[in-house]
C-alpha positions as CSV (number, residue, x, y, z in Angstrom):
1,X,26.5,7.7,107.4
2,X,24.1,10.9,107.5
3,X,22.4,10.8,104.2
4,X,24.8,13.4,102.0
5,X,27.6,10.5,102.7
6,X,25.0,8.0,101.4
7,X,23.8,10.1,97.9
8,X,27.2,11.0,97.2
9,X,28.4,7.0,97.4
10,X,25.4,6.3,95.2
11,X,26.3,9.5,92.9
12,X,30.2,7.9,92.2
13,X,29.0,4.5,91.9
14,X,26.3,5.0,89.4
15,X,29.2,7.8,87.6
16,X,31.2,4.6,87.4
17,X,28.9,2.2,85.7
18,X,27.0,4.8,83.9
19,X,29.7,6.9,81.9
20,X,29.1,9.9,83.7
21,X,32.5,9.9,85.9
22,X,36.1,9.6,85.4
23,X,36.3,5.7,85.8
24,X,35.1,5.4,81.5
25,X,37.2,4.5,79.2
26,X,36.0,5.6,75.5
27,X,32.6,5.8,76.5
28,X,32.4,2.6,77.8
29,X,29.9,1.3,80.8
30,X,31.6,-0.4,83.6
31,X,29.9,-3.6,84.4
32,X,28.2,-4.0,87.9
33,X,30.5,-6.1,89.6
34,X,29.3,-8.5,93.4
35,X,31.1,-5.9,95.2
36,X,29.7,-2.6,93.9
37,X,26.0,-4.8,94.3
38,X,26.0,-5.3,97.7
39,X,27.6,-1.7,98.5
40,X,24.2,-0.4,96.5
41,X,22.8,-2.3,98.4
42,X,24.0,-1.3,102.0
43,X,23.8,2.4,100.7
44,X,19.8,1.6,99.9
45,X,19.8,-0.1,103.2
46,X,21.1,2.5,105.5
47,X,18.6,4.8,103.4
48,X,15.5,2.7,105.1
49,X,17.8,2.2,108.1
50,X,17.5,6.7,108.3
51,X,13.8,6.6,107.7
52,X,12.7,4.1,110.2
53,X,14.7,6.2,112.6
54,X,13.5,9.1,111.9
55,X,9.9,8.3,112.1
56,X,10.1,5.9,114.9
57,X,12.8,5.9,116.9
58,X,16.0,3.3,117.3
59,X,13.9,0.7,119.4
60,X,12.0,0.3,116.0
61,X,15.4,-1.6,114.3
62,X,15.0,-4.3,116.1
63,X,14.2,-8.1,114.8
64,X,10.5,-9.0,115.7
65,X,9.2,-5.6,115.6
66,X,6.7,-4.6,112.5
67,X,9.2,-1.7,110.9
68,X,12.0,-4.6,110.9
69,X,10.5,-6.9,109.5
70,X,8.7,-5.3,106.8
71,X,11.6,-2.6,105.9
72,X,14.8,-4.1,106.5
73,X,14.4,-7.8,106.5
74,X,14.2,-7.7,102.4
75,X,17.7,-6.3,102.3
76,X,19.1,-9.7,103.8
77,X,20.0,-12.8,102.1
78,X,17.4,-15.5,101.4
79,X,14.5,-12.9,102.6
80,X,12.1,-14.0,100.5
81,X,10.2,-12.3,97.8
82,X,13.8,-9.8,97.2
83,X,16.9,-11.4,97.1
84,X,18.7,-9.7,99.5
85,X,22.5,-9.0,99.3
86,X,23.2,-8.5,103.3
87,X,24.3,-10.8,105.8
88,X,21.7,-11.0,109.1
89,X,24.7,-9.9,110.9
90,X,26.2,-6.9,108.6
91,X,22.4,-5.8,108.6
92,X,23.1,-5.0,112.6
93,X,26.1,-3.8,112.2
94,X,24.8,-1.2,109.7
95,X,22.1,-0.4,112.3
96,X,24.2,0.4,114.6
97,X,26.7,2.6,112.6
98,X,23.6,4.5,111.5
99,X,22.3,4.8,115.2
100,X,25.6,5.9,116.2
101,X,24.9,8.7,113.3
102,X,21.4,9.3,114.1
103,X,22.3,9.9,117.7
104,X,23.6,13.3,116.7
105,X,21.0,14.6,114.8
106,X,18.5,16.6,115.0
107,X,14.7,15.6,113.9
108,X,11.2,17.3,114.0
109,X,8.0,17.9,112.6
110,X,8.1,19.7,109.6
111,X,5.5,22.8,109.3
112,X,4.2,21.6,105.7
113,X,1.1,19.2,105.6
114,X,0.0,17.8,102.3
115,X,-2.9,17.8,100.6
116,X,-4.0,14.6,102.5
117,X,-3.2,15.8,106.0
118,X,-0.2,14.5,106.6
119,X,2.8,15.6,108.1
120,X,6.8,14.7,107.7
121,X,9.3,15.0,109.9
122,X,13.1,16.2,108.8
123,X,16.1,15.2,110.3
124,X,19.1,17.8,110.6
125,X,22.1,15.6,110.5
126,X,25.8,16.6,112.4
127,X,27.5,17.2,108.9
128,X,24.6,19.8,108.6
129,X,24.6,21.6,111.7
């Protein structure tokens, strides 16, 4: 998913459970439901998934490797300190959906440095190109 797929998933979930879309009835919030959870949770997921990417390259999802472990592990179940809602195996399977993704974008440094120093890089996905 390039990341306008992602923040419009987000948008009509939180529209359903927050009263801002067409799934209200009189007003009323929808309850969170398992489901909707854990697709929050992928969609959050893939977000990191995009970043790590972007900044350091598809050898950086793997398992063992710092970015992994301190980025994605938490998004799996029984991580630890953040109760994950992914399985070990649907986190790789997300991986490589958003590899497959990635692979036909464009990325680069951005011109703008902050008032640190430091630079970002952008990423021109195929849906924007």
């Amino acid at each position: 998913m390039t990341d306008k797929q992602i923040q419009a998933a987000k948008r009509l979930l939180n529209e359903k459970h927050y009263g801002d879309g067409p799934y209200t009835k009189d007003n009323e919030i929808v309850p969170w439901d398992e489901e909707d959870n854990i697709l929050m949770e992928e969609l959050s997921c893939r977000d990191m998934i995009n970043s790590i990417l972007i900044y350091s390259g598809p050898e950086a999802c793997k398992p063992g490797l710092y970015r992994y472990e301190r980025y994605l592990k938490p998004y799996t179940v029984n991580a630890g300190w953040h109760k994950g809602l992914i399985s070990v195996e649907r986190l790789a399977e997300l991986i490589e959906e958003q590899k497959a993704d990635f692979a036909k974008a464009k990325t680069g440094w951005c011109d703008f440095t902050d008032s640190e120093g430091g630079s970002y890089k952008y990423c021109q996905w195929a849906d924007e190109q």
